[in-house]
C-alpha positions in Angstrom: -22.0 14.5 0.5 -21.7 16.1 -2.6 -17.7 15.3 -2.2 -18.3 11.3 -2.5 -19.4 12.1 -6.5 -16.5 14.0 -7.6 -15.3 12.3 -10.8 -11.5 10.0 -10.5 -9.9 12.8 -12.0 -10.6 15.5 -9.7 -7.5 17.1 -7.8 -8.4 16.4 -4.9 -9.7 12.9 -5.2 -5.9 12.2 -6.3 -4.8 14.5 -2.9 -6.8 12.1 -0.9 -5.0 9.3 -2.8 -1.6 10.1 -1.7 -1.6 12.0 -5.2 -2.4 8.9 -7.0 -5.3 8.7 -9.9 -7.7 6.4 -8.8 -8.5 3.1 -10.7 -11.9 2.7 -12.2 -13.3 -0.5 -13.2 -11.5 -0.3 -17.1 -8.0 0.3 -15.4 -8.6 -2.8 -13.2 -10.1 -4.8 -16.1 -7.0 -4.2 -18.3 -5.0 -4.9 -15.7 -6.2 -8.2 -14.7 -6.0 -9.2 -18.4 -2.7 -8.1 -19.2 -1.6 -10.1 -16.4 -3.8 -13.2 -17.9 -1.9 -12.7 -21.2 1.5 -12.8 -19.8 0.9 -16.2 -18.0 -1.2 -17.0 -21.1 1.4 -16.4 -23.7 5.0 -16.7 -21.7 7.0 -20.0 -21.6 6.1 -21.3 -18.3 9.7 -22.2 -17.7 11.1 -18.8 -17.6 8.2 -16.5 -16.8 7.0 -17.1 -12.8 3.3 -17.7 -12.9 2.4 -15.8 -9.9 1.7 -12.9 -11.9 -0.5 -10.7 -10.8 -2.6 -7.8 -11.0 0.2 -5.4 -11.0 -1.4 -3.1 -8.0 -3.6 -5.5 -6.1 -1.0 -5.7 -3.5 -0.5 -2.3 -2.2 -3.9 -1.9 -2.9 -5.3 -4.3 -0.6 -2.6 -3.3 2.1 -4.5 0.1 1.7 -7.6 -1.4 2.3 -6.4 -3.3 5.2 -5.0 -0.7 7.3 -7.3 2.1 6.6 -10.4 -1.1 8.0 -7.7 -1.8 10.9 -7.5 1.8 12.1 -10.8 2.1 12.0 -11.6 -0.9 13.7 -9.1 0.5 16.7 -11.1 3.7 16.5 -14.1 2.5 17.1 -13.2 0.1 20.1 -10.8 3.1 21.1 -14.3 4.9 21.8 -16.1 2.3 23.2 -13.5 2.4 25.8 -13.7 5.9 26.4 -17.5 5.2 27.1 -17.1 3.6 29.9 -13.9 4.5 31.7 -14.0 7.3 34.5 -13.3 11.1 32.9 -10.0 11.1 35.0 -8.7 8.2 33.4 -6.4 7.9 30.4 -6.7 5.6 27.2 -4.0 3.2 27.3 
């Protein structure tokens, strides 16, 4: 429990980020307005205007596959519930 409150710059919360510093709310906030400021402040001619947060992409691919493997965990053991102990998990 006590692991959940280590602070963003702990060792090992960056080892369980694939060595990474996690983002807190400032990083993401700067982020999100630097990318405002560029489509804010470029000609819209030459600059695309699909800027984005600069992360939010692999970030929410992250997200996505750490909810599906979970997901196909969970119905991975619901299957093992009811299946006979001499069958195997396909």
């Amino acid at each position: 429990m006590l692991i959940k409150f280590l602070p963003r710059e702990s060792a090992l919360v960056a080892a369980m980020n694939d060595g990474e510093p996690v983002w807190g709310y400032t990083e993401h906030l700067l982020a999100d307005l630097w990318a405002l400021l560029v489509k804010v402040n470029s000609d819209p001619k030459r600059t695309s205007q699909d800027i984005d947060h600069p992360a939010r992409e692999a970030m929410t691919a992250k997200v996505r596959a750490k909810q599906k493997r979970s997901l196909k965990d969970f119905f991975l053991a619901r299957k093992r519930a009811y299946m006979k102990p001499d069958e195997e998990v396909i």
